[in-house]
N, C-alpha and C positions, 0 to 999 in steps of 0.2 A: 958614473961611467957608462960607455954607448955598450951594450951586449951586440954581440954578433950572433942573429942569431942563424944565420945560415950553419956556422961553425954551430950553433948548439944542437941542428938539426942533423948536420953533417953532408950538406946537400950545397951545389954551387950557387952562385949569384945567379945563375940563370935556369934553376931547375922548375920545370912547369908544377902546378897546381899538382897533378898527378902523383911522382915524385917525389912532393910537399907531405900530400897525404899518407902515401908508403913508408916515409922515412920516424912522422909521426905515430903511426901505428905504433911501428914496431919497438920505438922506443919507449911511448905510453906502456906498453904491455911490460915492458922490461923493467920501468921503475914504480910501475905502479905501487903506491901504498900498502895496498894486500897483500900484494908479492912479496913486497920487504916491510912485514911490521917492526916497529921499532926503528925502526931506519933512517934516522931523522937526514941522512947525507941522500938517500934515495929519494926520501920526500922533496928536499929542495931543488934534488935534481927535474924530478916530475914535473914540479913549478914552475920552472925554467922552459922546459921541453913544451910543455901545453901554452903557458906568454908566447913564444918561438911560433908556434902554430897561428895560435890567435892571431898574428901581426901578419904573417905572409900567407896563410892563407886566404885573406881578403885582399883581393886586386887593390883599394883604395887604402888600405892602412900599408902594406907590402909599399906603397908609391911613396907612401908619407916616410915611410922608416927609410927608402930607398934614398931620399933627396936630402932628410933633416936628421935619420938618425933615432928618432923616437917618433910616437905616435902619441898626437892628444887626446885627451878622453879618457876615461876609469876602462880596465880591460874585464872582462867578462872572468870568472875564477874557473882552476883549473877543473874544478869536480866538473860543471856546467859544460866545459868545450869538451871535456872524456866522453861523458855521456852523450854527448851531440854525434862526433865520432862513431862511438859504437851504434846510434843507431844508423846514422850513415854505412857502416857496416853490415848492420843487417837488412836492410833497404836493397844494398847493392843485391842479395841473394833472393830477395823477394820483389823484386821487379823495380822497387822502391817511388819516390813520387806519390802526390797528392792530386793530378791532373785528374778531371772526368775525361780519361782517355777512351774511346772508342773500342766497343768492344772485337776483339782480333778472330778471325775466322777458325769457326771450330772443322778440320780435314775429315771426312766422311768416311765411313767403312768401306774395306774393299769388299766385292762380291766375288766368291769362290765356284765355277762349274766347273764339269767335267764334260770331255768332247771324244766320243768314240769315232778312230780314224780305221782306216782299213788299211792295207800294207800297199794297195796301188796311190791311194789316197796321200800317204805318207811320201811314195817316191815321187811324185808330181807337185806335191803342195796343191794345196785347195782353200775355197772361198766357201763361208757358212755360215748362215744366219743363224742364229740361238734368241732363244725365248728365256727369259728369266725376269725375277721380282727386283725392284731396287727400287731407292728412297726415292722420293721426289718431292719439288715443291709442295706442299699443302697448298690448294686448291684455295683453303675458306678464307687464308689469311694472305696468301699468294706467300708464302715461308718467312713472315716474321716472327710468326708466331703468339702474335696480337690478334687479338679479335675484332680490333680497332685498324691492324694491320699499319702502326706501329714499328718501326726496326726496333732491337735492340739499346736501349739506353744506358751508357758507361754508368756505372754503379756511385753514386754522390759519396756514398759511406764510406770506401774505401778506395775510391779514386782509379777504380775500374784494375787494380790488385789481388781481387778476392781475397786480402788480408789486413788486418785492422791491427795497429799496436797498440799498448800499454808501459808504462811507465812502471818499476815495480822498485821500492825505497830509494834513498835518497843519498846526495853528497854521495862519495865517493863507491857506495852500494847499488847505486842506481842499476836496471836491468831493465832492456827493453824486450818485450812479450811480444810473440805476434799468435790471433788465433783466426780462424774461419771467419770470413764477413757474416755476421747473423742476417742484414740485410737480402744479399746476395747468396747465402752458401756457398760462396766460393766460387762463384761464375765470373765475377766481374762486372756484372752488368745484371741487369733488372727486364725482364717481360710485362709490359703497361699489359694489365687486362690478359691472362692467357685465352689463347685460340681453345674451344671447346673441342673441334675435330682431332687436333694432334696434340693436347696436352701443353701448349706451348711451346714443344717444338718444330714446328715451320715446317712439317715432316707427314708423307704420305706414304704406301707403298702401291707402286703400283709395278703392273706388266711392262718389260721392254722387250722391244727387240733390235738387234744389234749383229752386223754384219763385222765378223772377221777372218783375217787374211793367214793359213797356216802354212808357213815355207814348207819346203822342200826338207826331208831327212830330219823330221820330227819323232822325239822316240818316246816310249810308252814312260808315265813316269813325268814327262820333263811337262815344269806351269811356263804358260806365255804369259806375260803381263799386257794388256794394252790399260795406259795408261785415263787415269780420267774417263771412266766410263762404268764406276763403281756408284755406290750408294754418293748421294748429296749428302752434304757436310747442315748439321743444322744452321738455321738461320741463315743459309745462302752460304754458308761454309765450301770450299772448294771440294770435287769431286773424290774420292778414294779411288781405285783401281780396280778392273776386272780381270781378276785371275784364271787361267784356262788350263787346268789340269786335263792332259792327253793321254787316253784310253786305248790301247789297243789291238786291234780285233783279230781275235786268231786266224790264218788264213790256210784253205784248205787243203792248198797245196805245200805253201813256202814254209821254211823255219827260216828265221829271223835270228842271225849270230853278229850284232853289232851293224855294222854299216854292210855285212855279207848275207846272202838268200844259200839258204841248201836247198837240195831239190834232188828227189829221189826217184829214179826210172827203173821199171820191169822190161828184161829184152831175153828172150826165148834162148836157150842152150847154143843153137845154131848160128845168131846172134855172134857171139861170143866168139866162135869157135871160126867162123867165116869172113867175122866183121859187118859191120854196115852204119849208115849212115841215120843218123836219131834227130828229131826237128825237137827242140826243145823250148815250153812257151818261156816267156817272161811276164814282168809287172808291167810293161809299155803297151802288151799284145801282138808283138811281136813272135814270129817263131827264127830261133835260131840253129842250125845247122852241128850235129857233133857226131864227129868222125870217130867211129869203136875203128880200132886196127884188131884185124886177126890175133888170137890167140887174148884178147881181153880176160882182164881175171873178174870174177864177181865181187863188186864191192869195190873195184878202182873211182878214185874221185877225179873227176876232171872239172876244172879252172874256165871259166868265161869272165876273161876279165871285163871288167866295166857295166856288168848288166845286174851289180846290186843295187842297192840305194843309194840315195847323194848321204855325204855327210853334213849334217845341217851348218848353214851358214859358211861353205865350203863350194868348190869348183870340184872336188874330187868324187867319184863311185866306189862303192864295194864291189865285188863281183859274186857272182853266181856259180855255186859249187854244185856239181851234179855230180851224185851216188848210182853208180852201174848196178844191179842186181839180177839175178839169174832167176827166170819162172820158173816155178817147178809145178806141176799140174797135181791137184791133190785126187785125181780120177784119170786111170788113161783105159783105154777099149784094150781086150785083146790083141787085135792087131797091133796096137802102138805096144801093147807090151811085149809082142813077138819081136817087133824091130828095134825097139831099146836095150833088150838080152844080146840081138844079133850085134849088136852096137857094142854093147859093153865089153863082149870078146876080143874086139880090135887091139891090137897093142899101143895107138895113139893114146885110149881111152883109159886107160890102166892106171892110175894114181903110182908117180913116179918117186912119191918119199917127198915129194918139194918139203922146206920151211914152213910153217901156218904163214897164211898170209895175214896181215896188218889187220886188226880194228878198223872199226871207221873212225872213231875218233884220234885214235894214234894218224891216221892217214891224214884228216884236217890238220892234225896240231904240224905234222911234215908240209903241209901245203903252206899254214901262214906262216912257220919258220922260213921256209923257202922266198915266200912273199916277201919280209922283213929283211931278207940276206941281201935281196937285187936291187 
């Protein structure tokens, strides 16, 4: 009688190779002999399942069954297609193949510096050359790492895998092994003759120098990548990356609150009490204009919008908070202390009970609430 053996795989007339294989797995595993000893309806079944395989997963036997129904020729037994399977199995997780494939590019280390920016530096973005070590071509062998200068040649022993299998008991027992290529160690490939300079790896260090470009509204803390411009990969391996960790520099004026500058001014009692007109610098070099109104309290913060830093990668500014404070002179003459008495008599001058006025930070945290509201 003809077996069907699609119905015995459970797969249509038309399922690909792939499909073939999946459906075979999983039912090998399912009736396998060791799974069910004693089993003699599981055994038969197994039998069936691994014939079923044998036939349609070859294109030319699959044609012959497809047209006549059966296949001529004695069929290979089930232990022999398991264990082909299985290592087809473990092949697929270990690259699998017997090809002298060419060996594949080993990706090079990134190079990690560090770049101290200054807070003008930060708000304009800047261009800057850096010095540092990274790998390069070995000179002796020009990076093959042959002394012969030689590439790399795919490994014969294990077919350029860095893994070699074994066969381990028999019939239905059988178990495929895989360990380190002894040949290779595990490279994949083989160095003819290693280069004495670099050990056989195709690898020097030397000095670069390297021009990079840092945006605008860079903050302390944050790494730039540019990419490919890291240590050489061995044996002609592609570049790694150079990492740029951005450093700081305290600045002598400004405090630095996010994408916002504070900035703190001394203005004399009369100041205050009169009002007048403050030029205040910024990061650009600019000075800009701020108008104290009469009767100023010490310690008011006033808002310049737009004159903090950009935000990186951004169209938008922070702005620039300026802190009002009151001189007080830790030495005055006679005179000044006769007329600061005659002063303090006044009754403008008299401390009228007001509320404490505000912190300075309670007064920013009301400024970016305020900000956040509009």
């Amino acid at each position: 009688m003809k077996k069907d053996y699609y119905a015995i795989l459970g797969v249509g007339r038309d399922a690909d190779l792939e499909t073939i294989k999946r459906a075979y797995r999983r039912l090998a595993l399912q009736y396998h002999p060791d799974r069910n000893p004693g089993n003699r309806e599981a055994e038969e079944r197994f039998k069936e399942i691994s014939e079923a395989y044998e036939v349609l997963s070859d294109p030319e036997k699959r044609r012959q069954y497809d047209l006549f129904g059966h296949v001529g020729g004695s069929a290979p037994t089930s232990e022999s297609i398991f264990a082909q399977t299985v290592e087809e199995i473990f092949q697929s997780f270990f690259g699998g193949g017997r090809s002298s494939r060419r060996p594949s590019a080993v990706q090079g280390k990134d190079v990690k510096v560090t770049l101290e920016l200054t807070l003008e530096e930060i708000a304009s973005g800047v261009q800057k050359e850096i010095e540092y070590l990274r790998d390069e071509a070995c000179s002796a062998c020009r990076g093959t790492g042959s002394a012969e200068r030689i590439p790399p040649q795919g490994c014969p022993t294990c077919g350029g895998t860095g893994q070699v299998a074994y066969r381990v008991g028999s019939g239905f027992f059988q178990q495929i092994l895989y360990q380190t290529c002894p040949d290779c160690q595990g490279r994949g490939f083989r160095i003819i003759a290693p280069c004495a300079a670099c050990g056989g790896m195709g690898l020097e260090r030397k000095r670069h120098r390297q021009t990079i470009q840092i945006p605008p509204g860079a903050t302390g803390g944050m790494t730039l990548a540019m990419r490919e411009a890291g240590h050489l990969g061995p044996w002609g391996g592609p570049r790694g990356d150079l990492l740029i960790e951005i450093h700081e520099k305290p600045h002598p004026f400004f405090v630095r609150e996010g994408e916002s500058l504070i900035y703190e001014t001394w203005v004399s009692y009369a100041d205050l009490v009169l009002g007048t007109t403050l030029s205040i610098p910024t990061l650009s070099g600019e000075k800009v204009p701020l108008r104290l109104n009469p009767g100023t309290l010490s310690g008011e913060v006033f808002r310049l919008t737009g004159k903090g830093l950009p935000r990186y990668n951004s169209r938008k500014r922070g702005d620039l908070l300026v802190q009002v404070h009151v001189w007080v002179p830790s030495k005055v003459s006679p005179e000044e202390k006769r007329l600061l008495e005659e002063l303090g008599r006044h009754k403008s001058f008299i401390p009228a009970g007001r509320r404490p006025e505000k912190g300075f930070w309670e007064r920013l945290r009301q400024l970016f609430r305020n900000k956040a509201e509009s």
